[in-house]
N, C-alpha and C positions, 0 to 999 in steps of 0.2 A: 653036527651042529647041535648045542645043546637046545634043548626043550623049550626055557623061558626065550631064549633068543629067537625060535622061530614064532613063538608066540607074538612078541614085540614085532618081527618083521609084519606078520600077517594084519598088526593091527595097523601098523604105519604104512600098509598099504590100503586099506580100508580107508582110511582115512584121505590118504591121497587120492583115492578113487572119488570117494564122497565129493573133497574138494573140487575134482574135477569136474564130476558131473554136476555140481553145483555150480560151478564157473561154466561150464559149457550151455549152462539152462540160462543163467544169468546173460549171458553173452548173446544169446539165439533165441531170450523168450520175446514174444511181442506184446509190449508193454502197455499196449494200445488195449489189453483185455482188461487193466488194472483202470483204465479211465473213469467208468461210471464212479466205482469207490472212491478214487482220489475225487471226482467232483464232489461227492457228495460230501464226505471230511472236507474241503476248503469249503464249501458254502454254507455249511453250519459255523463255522470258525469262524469265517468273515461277517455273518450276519447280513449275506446277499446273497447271489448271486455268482459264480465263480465255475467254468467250463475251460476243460480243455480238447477245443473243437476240432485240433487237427492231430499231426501224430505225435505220439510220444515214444521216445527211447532214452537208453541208458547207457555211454560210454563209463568203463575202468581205465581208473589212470594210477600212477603210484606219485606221490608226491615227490616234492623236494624237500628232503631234512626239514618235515613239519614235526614229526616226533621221531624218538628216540626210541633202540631197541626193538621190540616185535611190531609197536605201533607203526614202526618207519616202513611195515611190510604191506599191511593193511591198503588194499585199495581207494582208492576213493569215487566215489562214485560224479560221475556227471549229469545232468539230467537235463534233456535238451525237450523242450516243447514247442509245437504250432500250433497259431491262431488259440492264442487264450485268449479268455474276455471275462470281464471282471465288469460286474452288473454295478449300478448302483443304491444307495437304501430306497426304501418302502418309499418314503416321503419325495424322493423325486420320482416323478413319473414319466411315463416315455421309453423309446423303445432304445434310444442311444444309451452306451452305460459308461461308467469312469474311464473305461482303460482296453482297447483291444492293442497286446502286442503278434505282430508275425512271425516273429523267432526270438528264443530266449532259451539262454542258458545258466545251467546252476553246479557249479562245484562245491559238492558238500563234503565236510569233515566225519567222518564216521566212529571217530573216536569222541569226539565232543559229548555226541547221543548221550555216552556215559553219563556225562553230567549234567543233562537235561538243559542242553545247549544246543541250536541247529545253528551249528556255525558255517556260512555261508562262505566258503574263501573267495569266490566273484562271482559277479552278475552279471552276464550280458544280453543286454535288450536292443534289438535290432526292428526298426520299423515298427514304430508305433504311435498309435493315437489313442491322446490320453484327453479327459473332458474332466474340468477341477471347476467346481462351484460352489459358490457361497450363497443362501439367501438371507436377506433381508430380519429375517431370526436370528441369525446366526450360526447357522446348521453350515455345517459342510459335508459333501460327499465324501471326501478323502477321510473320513474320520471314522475307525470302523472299530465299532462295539458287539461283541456276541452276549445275549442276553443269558445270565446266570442264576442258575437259585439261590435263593439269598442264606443258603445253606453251604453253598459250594464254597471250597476254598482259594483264592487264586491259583492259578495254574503255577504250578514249580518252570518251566520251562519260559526257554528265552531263545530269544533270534540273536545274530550276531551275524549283521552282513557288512566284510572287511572292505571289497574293492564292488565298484560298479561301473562298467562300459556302459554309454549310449552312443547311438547311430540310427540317424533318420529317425529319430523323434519328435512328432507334433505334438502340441499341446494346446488346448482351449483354454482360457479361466474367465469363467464372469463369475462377478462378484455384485450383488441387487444394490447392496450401501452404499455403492461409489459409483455404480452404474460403471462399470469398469468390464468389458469384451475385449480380450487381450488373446490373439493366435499366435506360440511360440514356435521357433524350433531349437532344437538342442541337439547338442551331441556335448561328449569328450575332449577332450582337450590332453593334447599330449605333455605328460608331466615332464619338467626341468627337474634336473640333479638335486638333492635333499640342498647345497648349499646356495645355489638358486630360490630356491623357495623358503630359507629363511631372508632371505634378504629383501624380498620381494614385501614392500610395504603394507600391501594387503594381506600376504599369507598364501597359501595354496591359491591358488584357480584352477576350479576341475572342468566345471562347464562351461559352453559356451551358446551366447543365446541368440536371436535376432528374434524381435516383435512389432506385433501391428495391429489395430484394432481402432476401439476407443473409450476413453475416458472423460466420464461428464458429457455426454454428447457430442466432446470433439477426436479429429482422428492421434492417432500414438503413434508413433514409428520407432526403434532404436535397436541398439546392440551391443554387447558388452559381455561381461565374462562373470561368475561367480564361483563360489567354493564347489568342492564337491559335495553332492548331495549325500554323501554319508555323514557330512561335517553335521546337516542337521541333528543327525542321534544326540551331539556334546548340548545338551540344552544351555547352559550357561554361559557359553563357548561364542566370542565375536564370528560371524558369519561373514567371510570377504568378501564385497560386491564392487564389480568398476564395469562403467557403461555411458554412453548416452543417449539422449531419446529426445526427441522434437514433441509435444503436446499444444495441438491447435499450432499458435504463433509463439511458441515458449520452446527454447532450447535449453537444456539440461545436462552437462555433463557432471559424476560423481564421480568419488572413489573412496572406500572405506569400510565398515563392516555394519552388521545387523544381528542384532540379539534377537534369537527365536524367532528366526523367518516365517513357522507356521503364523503367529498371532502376531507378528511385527513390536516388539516389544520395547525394544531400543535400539534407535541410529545413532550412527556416530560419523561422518563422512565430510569427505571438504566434496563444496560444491561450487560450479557456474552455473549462471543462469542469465539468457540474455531473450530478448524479446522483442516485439516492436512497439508494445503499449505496456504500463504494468497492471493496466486496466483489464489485460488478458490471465493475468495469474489468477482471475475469479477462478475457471475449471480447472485449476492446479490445486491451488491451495484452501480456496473455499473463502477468499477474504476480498472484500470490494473496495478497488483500489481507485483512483483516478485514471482518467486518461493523460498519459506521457507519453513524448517523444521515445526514440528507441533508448532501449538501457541494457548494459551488464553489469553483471558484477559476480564477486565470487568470495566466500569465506568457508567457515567450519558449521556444520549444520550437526547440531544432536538432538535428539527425541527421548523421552519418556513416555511411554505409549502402553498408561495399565490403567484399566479399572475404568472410570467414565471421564475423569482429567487428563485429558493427552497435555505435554507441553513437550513445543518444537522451537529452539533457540540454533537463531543464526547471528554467532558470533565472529566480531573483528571483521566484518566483513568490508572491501571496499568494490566501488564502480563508478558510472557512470550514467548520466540518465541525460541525453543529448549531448553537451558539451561539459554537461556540470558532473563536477565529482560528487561523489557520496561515499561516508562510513559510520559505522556505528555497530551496534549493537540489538537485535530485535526479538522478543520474543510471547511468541504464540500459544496462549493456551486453551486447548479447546474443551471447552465445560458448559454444563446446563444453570442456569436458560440462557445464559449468554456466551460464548468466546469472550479472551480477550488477547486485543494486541498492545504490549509496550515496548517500547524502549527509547534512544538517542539516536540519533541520527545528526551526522556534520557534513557542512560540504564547504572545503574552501575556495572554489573557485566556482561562483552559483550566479547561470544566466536565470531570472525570475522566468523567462516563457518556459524554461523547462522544469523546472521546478513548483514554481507558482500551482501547479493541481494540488499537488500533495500538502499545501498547509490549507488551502481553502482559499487560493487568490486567483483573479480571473488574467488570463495575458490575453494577446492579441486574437493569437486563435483561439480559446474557446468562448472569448467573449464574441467571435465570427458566430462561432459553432452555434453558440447560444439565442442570439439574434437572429439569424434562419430559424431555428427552431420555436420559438417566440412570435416570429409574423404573424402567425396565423390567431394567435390568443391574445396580441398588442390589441389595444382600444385603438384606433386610428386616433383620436382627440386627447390619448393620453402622453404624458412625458415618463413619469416613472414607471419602471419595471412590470409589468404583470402576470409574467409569465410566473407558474404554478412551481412552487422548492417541494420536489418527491424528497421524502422520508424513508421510506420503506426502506432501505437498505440503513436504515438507522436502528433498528432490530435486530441486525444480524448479529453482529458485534460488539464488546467496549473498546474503546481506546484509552491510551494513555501513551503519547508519543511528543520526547520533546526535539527538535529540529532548531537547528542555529545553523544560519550562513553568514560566512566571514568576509567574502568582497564578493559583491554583486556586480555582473554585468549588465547592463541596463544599456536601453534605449535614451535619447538625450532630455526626452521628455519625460521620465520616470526618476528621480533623482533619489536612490535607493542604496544606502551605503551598510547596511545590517538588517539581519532580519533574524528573530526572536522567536518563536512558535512552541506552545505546548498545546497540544490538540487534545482534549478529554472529549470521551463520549462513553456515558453511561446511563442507561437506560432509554435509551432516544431523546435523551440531553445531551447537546451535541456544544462544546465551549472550547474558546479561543483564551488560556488565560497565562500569560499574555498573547497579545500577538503585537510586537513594537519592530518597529523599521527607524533606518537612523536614512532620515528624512531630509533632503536642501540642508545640511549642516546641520540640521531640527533634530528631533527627534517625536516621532509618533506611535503611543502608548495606545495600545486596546485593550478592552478586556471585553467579550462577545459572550453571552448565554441563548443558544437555539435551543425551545423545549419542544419537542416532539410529539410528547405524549399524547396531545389533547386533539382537539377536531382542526385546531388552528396553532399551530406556531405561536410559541411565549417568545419573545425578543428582549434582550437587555442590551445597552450598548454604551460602554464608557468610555471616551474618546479624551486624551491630551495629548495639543501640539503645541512644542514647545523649539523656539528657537528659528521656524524656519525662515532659510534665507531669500528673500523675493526674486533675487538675480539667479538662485537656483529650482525656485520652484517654474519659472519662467525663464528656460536657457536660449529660446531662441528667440527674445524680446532684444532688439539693439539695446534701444530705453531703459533696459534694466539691470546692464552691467554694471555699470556701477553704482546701484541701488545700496544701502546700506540697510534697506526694513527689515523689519523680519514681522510673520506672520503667529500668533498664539491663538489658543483655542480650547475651552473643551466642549465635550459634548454628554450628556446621561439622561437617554432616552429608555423609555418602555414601551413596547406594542405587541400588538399580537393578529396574526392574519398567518395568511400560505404564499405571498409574495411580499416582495419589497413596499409594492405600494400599500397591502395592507395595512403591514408592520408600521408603516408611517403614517397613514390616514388617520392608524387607532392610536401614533406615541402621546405621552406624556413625558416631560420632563425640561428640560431647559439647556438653551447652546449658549455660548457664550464666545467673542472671537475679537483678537486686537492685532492690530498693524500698522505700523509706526512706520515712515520715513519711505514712500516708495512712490513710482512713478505710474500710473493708469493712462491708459489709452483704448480707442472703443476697439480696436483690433487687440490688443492685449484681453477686453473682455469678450470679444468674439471667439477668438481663442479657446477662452477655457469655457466657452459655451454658456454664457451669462447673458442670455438674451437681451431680460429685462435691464440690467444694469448696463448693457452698451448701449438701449435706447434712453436711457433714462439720462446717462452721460451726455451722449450726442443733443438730448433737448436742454441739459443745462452749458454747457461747455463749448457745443459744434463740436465737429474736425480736430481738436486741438489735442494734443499730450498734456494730460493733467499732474503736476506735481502735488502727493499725496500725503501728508506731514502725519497723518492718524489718521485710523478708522476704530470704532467701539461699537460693538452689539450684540444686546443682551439677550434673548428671546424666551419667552418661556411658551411651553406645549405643552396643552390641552386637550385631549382627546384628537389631534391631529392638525389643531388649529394653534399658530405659530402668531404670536403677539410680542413687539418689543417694548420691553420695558425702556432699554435704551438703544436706538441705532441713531447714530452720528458719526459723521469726517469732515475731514479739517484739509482742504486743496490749498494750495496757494493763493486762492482769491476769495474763496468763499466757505464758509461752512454750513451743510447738509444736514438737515433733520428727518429722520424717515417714522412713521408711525404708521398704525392700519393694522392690518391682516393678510397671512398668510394660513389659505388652507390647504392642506395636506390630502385631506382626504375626498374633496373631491379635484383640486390641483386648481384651485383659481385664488386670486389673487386683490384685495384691496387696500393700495399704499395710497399714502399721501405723502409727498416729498418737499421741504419746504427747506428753499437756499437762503442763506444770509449774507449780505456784502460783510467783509472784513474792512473792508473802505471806501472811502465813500470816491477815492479818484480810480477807481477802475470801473468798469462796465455795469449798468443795475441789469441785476437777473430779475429773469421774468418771475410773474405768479409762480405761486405752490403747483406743483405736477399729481399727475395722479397715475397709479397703473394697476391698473385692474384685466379682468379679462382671465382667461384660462393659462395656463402654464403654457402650454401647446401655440395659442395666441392672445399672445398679451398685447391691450392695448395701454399707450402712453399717451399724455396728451397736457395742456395746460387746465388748472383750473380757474373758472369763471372766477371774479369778484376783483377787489383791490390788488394789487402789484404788492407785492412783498416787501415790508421797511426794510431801510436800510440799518444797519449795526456798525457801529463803529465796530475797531479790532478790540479794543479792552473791555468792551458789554459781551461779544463774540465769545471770546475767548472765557472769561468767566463763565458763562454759560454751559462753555462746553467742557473746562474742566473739570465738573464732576461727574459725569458718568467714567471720564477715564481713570481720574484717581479710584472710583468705586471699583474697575473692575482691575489695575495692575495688583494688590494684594488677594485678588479671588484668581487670578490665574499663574498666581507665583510666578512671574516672568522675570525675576532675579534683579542685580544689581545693574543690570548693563547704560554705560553713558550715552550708548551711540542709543539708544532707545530714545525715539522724539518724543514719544507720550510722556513719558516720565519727567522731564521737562516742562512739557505741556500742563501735566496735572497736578504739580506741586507750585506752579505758579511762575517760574523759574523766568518764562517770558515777560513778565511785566516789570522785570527790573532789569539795570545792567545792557548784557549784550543782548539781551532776549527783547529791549525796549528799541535799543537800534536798529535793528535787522526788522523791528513790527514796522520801522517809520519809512522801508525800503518802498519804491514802487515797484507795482509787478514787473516793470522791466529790468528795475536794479538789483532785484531779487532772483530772477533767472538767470544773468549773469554772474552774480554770486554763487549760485548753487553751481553752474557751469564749469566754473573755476575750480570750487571744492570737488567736483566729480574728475578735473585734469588733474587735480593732485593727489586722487587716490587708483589713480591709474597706477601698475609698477611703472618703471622707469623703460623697461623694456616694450612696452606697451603703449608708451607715450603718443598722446595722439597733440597734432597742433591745436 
């Protein structure tokens, strides 16, 4: 054998010896002597605390066709540890740390090392409890910084970890900002074929979660699926989440992704959400809602969530909220010093008790609710409201929300055919502008200013009624089906107080109101709770059903004291003059009521009346002195035409013929057909009217 070839032999066994006994040391060293060093390298590098407390060894494996050529020979090494634990920074203290896992293993690349790469081919974490928190600074534990001299130059070297297994994994997270205590567990999720998982709306789903705790002081429950946790490395990268979760009385199902799961940066997700109050989404979403009937509903929910302006927009959304539908458009954005929420909102098919919270209207039950709650602070001697309007939640937020319903269901005594609303609230100025309702055939315009600001509530209040129909403002009057009146109105008041009765004790401004052609009765004003005017009736009238041809009255307010400039009506046999006072703010009352015959062959009404006495009890009664002259109908009627000519172009009450005042106030009665019908006696005149009321009956309807 030549020379150089035994030489070659000798060395290539040298070699192979070396290898050997380097694999045999490798294979049979106990790895557990290497521990001190490797804790002490991880816990300088993490910048904590970082042990590994039970044993350590090192399985060789050879890959599958990860590289090519000699690399493809190259072992790789495994690295399997128990009971690690991983401390957490300086700044939290205690003796619990981020992360103890019980078994974990690491398949690393050995080739990679070359290029200052620790590329990790999987991870597997077995039993573990992990504790993740945020405080109230903003610090988190999972965030791990090794302090460097400001000389050093970043480190060349990078991590690179491909696959990750979990099993029986706990998780803690509280979070102080949101007061959020949330216990997970997690595991893996067996993956579907790559073609699967494109089609799959969300994208991968790696893990899988279930939780429980609480958030805002209430309890959390849910369960649901997300990416894999490697997906976080892709920063810019949608993060798939589908789940749902009950919070307090609020159900929540999503599905869709999340940009930068660490800092929550932008959602993008379709959502339901259903509940039994919306007055419950306070500990969800942080926004103070009314109390409502049960509601769902579901749309597209997305977020912008950087910097100190979060805005969360839930679009195209539709539901329900008791019987009534809802959709629109809303959106939230939360910034200093105030939030705000705007947007639209429709509902075409809208019962008021369910709805009525959310623009600011009272229905049955919370005007119940209201009134239990109120006993206790009612004046026994008062009538109007006293109870105290909290504000405080008028700081939270601004609004800007406009709401329209197209056919209302309603009760037979609420006669509510549209409703209008744009609710502004800004700065704890809280305004209605409009808020109109299409009213008995009418229509009722508001326009509301609540100020907040001050020690006491600023109030504005501008009120027009126009058009409404007697027979519909009163449906369950016999007497007033086939009414033709109609009732007009405004009102533009100012006060300021912390309750109703304040607001009205202290108004200023002046009401004004007309009503043409309709039928009264003291059970029709029992009804609408008109104390004083059914005794006032019953003392001039008795028992009877009074046919009502006009009513006019003008009042103007004064620091809460209510003066008519003009109050008069016009019955079938007499016309009504009222003057006096009306106080507001302490709620009593001084009229003087003075009737006139329209002729001299019906009955003489007695003396002028008077009603005085507190709202609560009012007394009526006759006044002392001479009997009241009598008036022919044409000294009457002159008389009384002008305050109503005065006030039909102050309340724009339009062209209409079937309107009696306008007749009435342009003279219309003293000639013609208006001179015949004056010369009727009361009984030929309620037979007339009788007749005209059987011909405006339909035919269907026809009564004998």
């Amino acid at each position: 054998m030549p020379r150089y070839l035994k030489i070659t032999l000798s060395i290539l066994l040298v070699l192979l010896l070396v290898f050997g006994l380097a694999a045999a040391l490798l294979a049979t060293f106990n790895w557990n002597h290497a521990r001190p060093w490797l804790n002490r390298q991880a816990t300088e590098m993490a910048g904590r605390q970082v042990q590994i407390r039970g044993d350590l060894d090192i399985d060789w494996l050879r890959p599958q066709a990860q590289h090519d050529g000699w690399r493809g020979w190259v072992p790789w090494p495994r690295i399997i540890v128990n009971d690690l634990f991983i401390g957490n920074p300086e700044w939290r203290s205690g003796e619990r740390g981020m992360a103890r896992i019980s078994h974990a293993s690491v398949l690393l690349d050995p080739i990679a090392l070359l290029g200052h790469v620790v590329r990790i081919r999987s991870l597997e974490v077995d039993t573990a409890d992990v504790y993740l928190e945020r405080g109230k600074d903003g610090k988190a534990n999972w965030t791990f910084k090794r302090a460097e001299p400001a000389s050093e130059k970043p480190s060349d070297w990078k991590v690179d970890i491909q696959d990750l297994a979990l099993k029986n994994v706990k998780a803690q997270v509280v979070d102080a900002s949101s007061r959020l205590d949330l216990q997970l567990q997690l595991a893996s999720l067996a993956q579907p074929p790559d073609g699967e998982q494109a089609a799959s709306p969300g994208g991968s789903y790696g893990i899988g979660w279930k939780a429980s705790g609480t958030y805002n002081g209430v309890d959390v429950s849910g369960e649901g699926r997300t990416g894999a946790i490697l997906a976080l490395r892709e920063d810019g990268k949608p993060f798939p989440v589908q789940g749902k979760a009950t919070v307090g009385k609020t159900s929540v199902e999503l599905e869709g992704s999340v940009t930068r799961p660490q800092s929550l940066a932008a959602l993008d997700v379709n959502m339901q959400l259903s509940g039994d109050s919306m007055s419950d989404l306070l500990e969800l979403i942080g926004v103070a809602l009314p109390v409502t009937p049960p509601y769902s509903t579901k749309g597209h929910l997305t977020a912008r969530l950087a910097g100190e302006q979060d805005v969360w927009r839930y679009e195209d959304f539709t539901g329900k909220v008791g019987k009534s539908d809802l959709e629109g458009t809303l959106t939230f954005t939360r910034s200093k010093p105030r939030s705000l929420l705007e947007g639209q909102v429709r509902s075409r098919l809208l019962r008021f008790k369910d709805l009525g919270p959310l623009i600011g209207a009272d229905t049955s039950e919370v005007k119940s609710a209201a009134a239990e709650k109120a006993a206790s602070t009612q004046p026994k001697d008062k009538v109007l409201p006293h109870n105290v309007i909290n504000t405080d939640a008028w700081s939270v937020m601004d609004a800007n929300v406009h709401f329209t319903g197209e056919k209302i269901l309603r009760d037979k005594d609420l006669p509510l055919d549209h409703i209008d609303a744009r609710i502004m609230l800004q700065d704890k100025v809280l305004s209605f502008t409009p808020l109109s309702f299409g009213v008995a055939g009418g229509t009722l315009s508001n326009q509301i200013s609540l100020d907040g600001r001050g020690k006491e509530i600023k109030a504005t209040l501008k009120t027009e009624a126009r058009h409404l129909k007697l027979k519909q403002l009163f449906p369950g009057a016999e007497s007033m089906k086939a009414s033709f009146g109609e009732l007009h109105g405004n009102a533009n008041l100012a006060g300021h107080g912390n309750s109703i009765a304040g607001m009205l004790g202290s108004a200023d401004g002046d009401i004004q109101a007309l009503v043409s052609r309709g039928t009264i009765s003291h059970f029709l004003l029992e009804a609408a709770g008109l104390n004083v005017a059914n005794l006032v009736l019953l003392k001039l009238f008795g028992d009877e059903q009074v046919i009502l041809d006009c009513m006019a009255s003008d009042f103007s307010i004064k620091n809460g004291l209510m003066t008519p400039r003009v109050f008069r009506l016009e019955t079938d046999d007499a016309i009504v003059d009222v003057s006096g006072t009306i106080n507001l703010r302490d709620e009593t009352l001084d009229l003087k009521i003075s009737p006139k015959n329209k002729t001299v062959r019906i009955f003489t009404l007695r003396s002028p009346l008077y009603a005085r006495g507190s709202f609560k009890n009012p007394d009526v009664g006759v006044e002392p002195g001479p009997l009241a002259m009598r008036a022919g109908a044409a000294v009457a009627l002159g008389v009384l035409a002008s305050p109503f000519a005065a006030l039909l172009p102050l309340l724009n009450v339009g062209n209409d013929e079937a309107t009696h005042c306008t007749s009435l106030s342009d003279g219309k009665r003293q000639t013609g057909e208006g001179k015949a019908k004056r010369d009727e006696t009361p009984q030929e005149r309620r037979e007339r009217q009788k007749r005209e009321e059987r011909e405006s009956w339909p035919s269907s309807q026809a009564k004998p």
